[in-house]
C-alpha positions as CSV (number, residue, x, y, z in Angstrom):
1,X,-67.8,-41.5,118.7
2,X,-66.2,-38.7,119.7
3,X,-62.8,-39.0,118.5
4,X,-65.3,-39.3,115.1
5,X,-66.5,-36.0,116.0
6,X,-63.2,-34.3,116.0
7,X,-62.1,-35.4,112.9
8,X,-64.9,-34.3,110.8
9,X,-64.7,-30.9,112.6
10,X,-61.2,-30.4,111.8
11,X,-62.0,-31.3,108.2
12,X,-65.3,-28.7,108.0
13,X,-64.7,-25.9,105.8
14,X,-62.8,-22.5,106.9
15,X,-64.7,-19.4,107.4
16,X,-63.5,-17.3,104.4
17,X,-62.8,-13.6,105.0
18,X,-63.0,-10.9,102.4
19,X,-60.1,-10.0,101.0
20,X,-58.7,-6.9,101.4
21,X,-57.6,-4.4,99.1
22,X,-54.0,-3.9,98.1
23,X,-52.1,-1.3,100.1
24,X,-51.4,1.9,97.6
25,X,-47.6,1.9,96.8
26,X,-45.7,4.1,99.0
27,X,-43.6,7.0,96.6
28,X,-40.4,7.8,98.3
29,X,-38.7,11.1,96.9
30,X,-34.9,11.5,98.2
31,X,-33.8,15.3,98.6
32,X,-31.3,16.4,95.9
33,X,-27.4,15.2,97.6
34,X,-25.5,17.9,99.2
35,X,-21.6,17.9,100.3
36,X,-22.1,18.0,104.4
37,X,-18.0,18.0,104.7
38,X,-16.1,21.1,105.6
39,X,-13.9,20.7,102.8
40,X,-15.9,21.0,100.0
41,X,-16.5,24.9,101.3
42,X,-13.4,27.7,100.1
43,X,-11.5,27.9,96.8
44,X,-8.8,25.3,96.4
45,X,-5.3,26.1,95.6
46,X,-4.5,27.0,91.7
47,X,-3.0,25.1,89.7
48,X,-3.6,21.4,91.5
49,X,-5.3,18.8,89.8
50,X,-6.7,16.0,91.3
51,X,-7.8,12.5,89.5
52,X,-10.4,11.5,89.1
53,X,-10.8,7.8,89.9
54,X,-11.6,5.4,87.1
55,X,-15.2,4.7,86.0
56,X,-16.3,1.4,84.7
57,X,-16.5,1.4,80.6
58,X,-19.0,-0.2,78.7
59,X,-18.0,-3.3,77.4
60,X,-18.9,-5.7,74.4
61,X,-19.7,-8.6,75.5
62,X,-21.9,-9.8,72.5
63,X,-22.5,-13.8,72.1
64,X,-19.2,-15.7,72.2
65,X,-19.2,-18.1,69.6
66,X,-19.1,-22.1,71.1
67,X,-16.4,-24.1,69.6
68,X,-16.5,-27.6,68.4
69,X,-14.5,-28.6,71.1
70,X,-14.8,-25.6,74.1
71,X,-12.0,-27.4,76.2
72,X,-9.4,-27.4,73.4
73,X,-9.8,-24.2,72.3
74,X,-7.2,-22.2,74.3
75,X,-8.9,-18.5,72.9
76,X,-12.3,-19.3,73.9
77,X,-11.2,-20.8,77.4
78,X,-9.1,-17.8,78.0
79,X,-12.3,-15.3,77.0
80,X,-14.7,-16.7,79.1
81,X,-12.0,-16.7,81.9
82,X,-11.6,-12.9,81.5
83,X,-15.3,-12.2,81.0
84,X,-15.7,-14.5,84.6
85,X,-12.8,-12.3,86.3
86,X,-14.3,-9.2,85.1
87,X,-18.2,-10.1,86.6
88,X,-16.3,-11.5,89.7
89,X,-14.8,-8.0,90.2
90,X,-18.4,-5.5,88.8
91,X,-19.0,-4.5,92.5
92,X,-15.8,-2.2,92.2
93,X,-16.7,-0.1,89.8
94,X,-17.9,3.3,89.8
95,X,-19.9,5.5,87.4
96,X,-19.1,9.0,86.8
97,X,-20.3,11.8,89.4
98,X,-22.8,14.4,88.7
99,X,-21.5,17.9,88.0
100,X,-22.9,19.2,90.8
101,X,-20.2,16.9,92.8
102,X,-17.8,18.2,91.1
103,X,-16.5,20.9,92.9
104,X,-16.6,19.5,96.4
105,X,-14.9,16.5,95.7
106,X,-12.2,18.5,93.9
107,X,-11.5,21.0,96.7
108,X,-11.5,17.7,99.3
109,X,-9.2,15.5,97.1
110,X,-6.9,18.1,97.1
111,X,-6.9,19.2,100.9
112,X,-6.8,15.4,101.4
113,X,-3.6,15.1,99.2
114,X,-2.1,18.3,101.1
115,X,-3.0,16.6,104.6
116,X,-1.1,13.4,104.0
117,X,2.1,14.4,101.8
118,X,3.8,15.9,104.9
119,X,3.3,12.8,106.5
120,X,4.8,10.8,103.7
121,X,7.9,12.9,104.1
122,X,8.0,12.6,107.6
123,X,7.4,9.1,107.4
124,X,4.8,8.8,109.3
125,X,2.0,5.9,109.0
126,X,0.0,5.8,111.6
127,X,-3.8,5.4,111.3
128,X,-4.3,8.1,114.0
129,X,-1.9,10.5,112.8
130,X,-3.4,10.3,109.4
131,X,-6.9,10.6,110.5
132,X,-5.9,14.0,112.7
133,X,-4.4,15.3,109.8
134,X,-7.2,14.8,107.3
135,X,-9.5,16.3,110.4
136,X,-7.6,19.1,110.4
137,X,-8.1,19.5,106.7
138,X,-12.0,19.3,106.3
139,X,-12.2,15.4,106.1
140,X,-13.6,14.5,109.7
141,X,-15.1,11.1,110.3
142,X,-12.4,9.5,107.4
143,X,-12.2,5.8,107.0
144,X,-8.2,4.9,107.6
145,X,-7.4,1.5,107.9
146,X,-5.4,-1.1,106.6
147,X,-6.0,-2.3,103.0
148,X,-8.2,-5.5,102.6
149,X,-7.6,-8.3,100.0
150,X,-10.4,-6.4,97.5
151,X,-8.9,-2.8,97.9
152,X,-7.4,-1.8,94.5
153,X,-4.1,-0.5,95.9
154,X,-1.2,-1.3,97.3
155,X,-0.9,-3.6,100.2
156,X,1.2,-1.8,102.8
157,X,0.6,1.5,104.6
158,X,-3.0,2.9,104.9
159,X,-6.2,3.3,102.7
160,X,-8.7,6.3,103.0
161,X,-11.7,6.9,102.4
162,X,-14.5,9.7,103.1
163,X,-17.8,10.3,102.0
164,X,-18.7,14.3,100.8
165,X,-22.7,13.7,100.8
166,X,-22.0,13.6,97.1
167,X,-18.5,11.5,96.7
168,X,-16.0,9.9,97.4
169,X,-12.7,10.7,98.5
170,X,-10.5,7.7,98.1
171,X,-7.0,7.0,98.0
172,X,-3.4,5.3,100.0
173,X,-0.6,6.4,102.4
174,X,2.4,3.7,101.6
175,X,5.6,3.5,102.6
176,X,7.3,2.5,99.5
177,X,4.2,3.9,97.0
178,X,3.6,7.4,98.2
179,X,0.7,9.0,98.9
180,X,-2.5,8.9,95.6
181,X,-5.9,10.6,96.5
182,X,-8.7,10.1,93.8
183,X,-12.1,11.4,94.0
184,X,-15.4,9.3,92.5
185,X,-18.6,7.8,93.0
186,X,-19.6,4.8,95.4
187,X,-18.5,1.7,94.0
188,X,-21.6,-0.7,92.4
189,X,-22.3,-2.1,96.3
190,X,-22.9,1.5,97.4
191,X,-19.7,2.4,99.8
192,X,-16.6,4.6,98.8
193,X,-14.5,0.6,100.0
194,X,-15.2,-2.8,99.4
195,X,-16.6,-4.8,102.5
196,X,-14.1,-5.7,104.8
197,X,-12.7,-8.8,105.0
């Protein structure tokens, strides 16, 4: 009788509780991005240039049309191969920077190309060399490392990166390549470098 009892209390109905409202949604407002690194203060030399890295361009990638036969028709394979390689690589890209960013990411890229040409000339590829002399040029706190199997550039020598508070400050120290400083937005996965591997 009583293991009766306990199964027909476990089955009695649940006390319900009133629901309760629906917290408000929270609004978050970000302050307007500043450049935090010393090198985006002072006027830059005349008549330097730096590039500006590449931007991702829209593309048109209407409806391919199917074949009759899609694994005999070399042009259709070979499009959806390059559409596939081009989504496999859409976390590399970056948009263009804000005006305001501008200026600060031009004075860096080109202290950061002045720190690391004298090294190039001398030879000399060491990560901690490289980060002293971008220190000593307004870029504290760089990233300088080795080049991973997704970094766009070559595979020997050194990749750099720093963030202004409003961009990036990318580029290479290699041996047989030289040195390339580019300045741009985060990449689509929201760091100046791909994830290491």
């Amino acid at each position: 009788m009583a293991t009766v009892a306990l199964v027909l209390s476990g089955c009695a109905k649940p006390k319900l509780e009133p629901e309760t409202p629906a917290a408000a949604p929270i609004a978050v407002s970000l302050p307007p991005a500043v450049d935090t690194l010393p090198c985006t203060k002072g006027k830059a030399r005349p008549g330097r240039t730096p590039t500006a890295a590449d931007v991702a361009t829209p593309r048109s990638l209407g409806p391919l049309p199917r074949p009759s036969d899609e694994y005999l028709d070399e042009d259709y394979r070979g499009e959806m191969i390059r559409r596939q390689m081009e989504a496999n690589d859409a976390y590399l890209e970056r948009r263009p920077l804000p005006e305001a960013a501008l200026p600060g990411a031009v004075r860096c890229a080109i202290r950061a190309e002045n720190a690391l040409e004298p090294l190039h000339k001398k030879r000399v590829y060491e990560a901690e060399a490289v980060k002293k002399a971008l220190t000593a040029a307004g870029l504290p706190d760089s990233t300088v490392e080795k080049p991973g199997s997704r970094d766009r550039t070559p595979h020997d020598g050194l990749i750099i990166a720093a963030w202004t508070g409003q961009a990036c400050i990318i580029g290479y120290l290699s041996p047989e390549h030289g040195t390339r400083i580019e300045y741009g937005s985060t990449i689509a996965d929201g760091g100046c470098l791909p994830a290491r591997d």
